[in-house]
C-alpha positions, 0 to 999 in steps of 0.5 A: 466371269471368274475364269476369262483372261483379264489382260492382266495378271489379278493373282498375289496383288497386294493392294494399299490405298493411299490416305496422305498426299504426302505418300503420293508425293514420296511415292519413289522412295517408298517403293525402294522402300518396299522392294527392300523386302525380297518377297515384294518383286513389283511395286507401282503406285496409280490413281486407280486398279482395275475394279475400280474404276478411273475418271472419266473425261472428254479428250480430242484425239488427232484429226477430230475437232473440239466438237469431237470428243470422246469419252476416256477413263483416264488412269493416272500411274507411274512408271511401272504400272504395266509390267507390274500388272503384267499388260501387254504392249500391241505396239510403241514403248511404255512410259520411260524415265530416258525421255523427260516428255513422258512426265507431262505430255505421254499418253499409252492408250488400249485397243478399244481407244484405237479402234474408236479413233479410226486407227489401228495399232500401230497407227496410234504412235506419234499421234497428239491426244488431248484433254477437251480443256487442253493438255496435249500430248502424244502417244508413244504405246498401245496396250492390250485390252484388259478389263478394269471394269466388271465383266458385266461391262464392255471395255471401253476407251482408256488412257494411261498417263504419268502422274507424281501426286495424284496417286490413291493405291500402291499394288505390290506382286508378293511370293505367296508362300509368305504371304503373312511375314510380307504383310507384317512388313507392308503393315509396319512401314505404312504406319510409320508413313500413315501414322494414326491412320487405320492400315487398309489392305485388299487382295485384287483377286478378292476384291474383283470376286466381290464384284460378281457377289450378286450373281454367286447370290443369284446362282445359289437361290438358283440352285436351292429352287431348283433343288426344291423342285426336284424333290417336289417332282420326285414325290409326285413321280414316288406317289404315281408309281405307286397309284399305278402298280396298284392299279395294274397288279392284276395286268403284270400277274397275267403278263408273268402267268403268260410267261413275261420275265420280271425284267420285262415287266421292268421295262414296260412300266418304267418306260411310261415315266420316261416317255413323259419325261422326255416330252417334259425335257423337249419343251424344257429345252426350247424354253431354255434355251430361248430364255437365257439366250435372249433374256438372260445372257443378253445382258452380258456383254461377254458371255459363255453360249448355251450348248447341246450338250449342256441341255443332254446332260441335263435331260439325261440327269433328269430321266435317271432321277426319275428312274431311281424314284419309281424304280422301287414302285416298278421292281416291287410290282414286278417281282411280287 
């Protein structure tokens, strides 16, 4: 979740809701404004950033009829929401100021749309899309999937379409290496754009991160119960070992009076802990596996696979704790 490619580039966003329809409105000048500041290199104002989700309406592709609508979230933009979020156009030509259709009548739709429409990529150039209550418009590109939901959801049909008023968030790509002067600056012109109202800011890297809080959450109680359950299985293996060096004291005498070496002895006492804990790794293996793969991971819609050697690592990990924890008991009992 915090590592896979999102189709777009998440880092040095910095990002501004929008609290005045009169900032939405004046949206060009104020991003002249803004890229007067060297350590702002992109600017772009939308309706919507990944995270936070776009509208969801009812549009009638090419071909269907009004009866067969698909669901879209539609995300309202201007005209340098593409490359300011660095996405990737599969095939047509994003929204340009050369053609002034594209201010009222210009769809860029994903993949997934495509796919869901029948057509492939480069098919989609020229076709009519529209609104289930009208509003129809051609689409002139197709962009790479990128997830603007959570990867806990899959991705889904989505429209990107020009937009002069309904604008709520204004993302600036900023050098990181001075990070706080640019925020200074950002603050100082929004007040005078916004004033009397409170100066909001998020970073999109951090604000996606607090979209997996629940699972860091369930990750760390993971790890302290798993902790816990070791040291409960280490005191019981500590309190086994010692029970059964007492028990066979006079046994290893014999073995060493008979000529057995002490490393011998070693071995033979500490390979009865490890049998058992072999058998234990074996059924925690099947029983692992079968849940996450099943259980757990199913709930995702993109997810890692539970490999071999995660599960090795694991019962190799386990079998050297015990070790440690009977080891004292064992070497005692040999060499006394």
């Amino acid at each position: 979740m915090k590592n896979k490619d999102l189709g777009f580039d998440k880092e040095n966003l910095l990002v501004v809701p929008v609290q005045t329809p009169e900032t939405a409105r004046n949206h060009v000048g104020i991003k002249s404004e803004l890229l007067q500041n060297p350590n702002i290199t992109q600017a772009t104002f939308s309706s919507g950033v990944p995270g936070r989700t776009g509208e969801l309406r009812l549009m009638v592709p090419e071909g269907k009829t009004e009866s067969e609508t698909f669901s879209m979230y539609i995300f309202r933009c201007d005209y340098e929401y593409i490359p300011a979020y660095g996405m990737r156009l599969l095939s047509g030509m994003n929204f340009s100021t050369d053609f002034s259709t594209d201010a009222d009548a210009a769809y860029i739709v994903n993949e997934d749309a495509a796919r869901k429409f029948g057509w492939a990529p480069e098919e989609d150039i020229g076709k009519k899309l529209a609104f289930a209550e009208g509003l129809p418009g051609q689409i002139i590109g197709v962009v790479s999937d990128f997830h603007f939901q959570p990867l806990s959801e899959d991705i889904e049909p989505m429209a990107l379409m020009l937009e002069k008023q309904a604008l709520a968030f204004v993302s600036m790509r900023i050098d990181p290496r001075n990070m706080s002067a640019t925020i200074d600056f950002v603050r100082e012109k929004w007040t005078g754009l916004e004033p009397g109202r409170e100066f909001d800011y998020f970073f999109l890297d951090d604000d996606l991160a607090t979209r997996y809080a629940s699972e860091d959450r369930l990750s760390d109680i993971l790890s302290l119960f798993a902790l816990l359950a070791i040291v409960i299985a280490c005191l019981g293996l500590f309190g086994l070992a010692s029970y059964t060096a007492e028990q066979r004291t006079r046994e290893i005498g014999i073995r060493k009076v008979l000529g057995a070496s002490t490393n011998s002895v070693i071995l033979k006492l500490s390979k009865e802990f490890v049998k058992w804990v072999l058998v234990a790794n074996i059924v925690a293996w099947q029983l692992t596996y079968w849940l996450m793969r099943n259980y757990w991971l199913s709930g995702f819609p993109y997810r890692t696979d539970p490999t071999i050697w995660i599960l090795l690592i694991a019962g190799a990990a386990s079998i050297v704790i015990a070790l440690i924890t009977v080891g004292f008991q064992v070497v005692r009992a040999a060499t006394a």
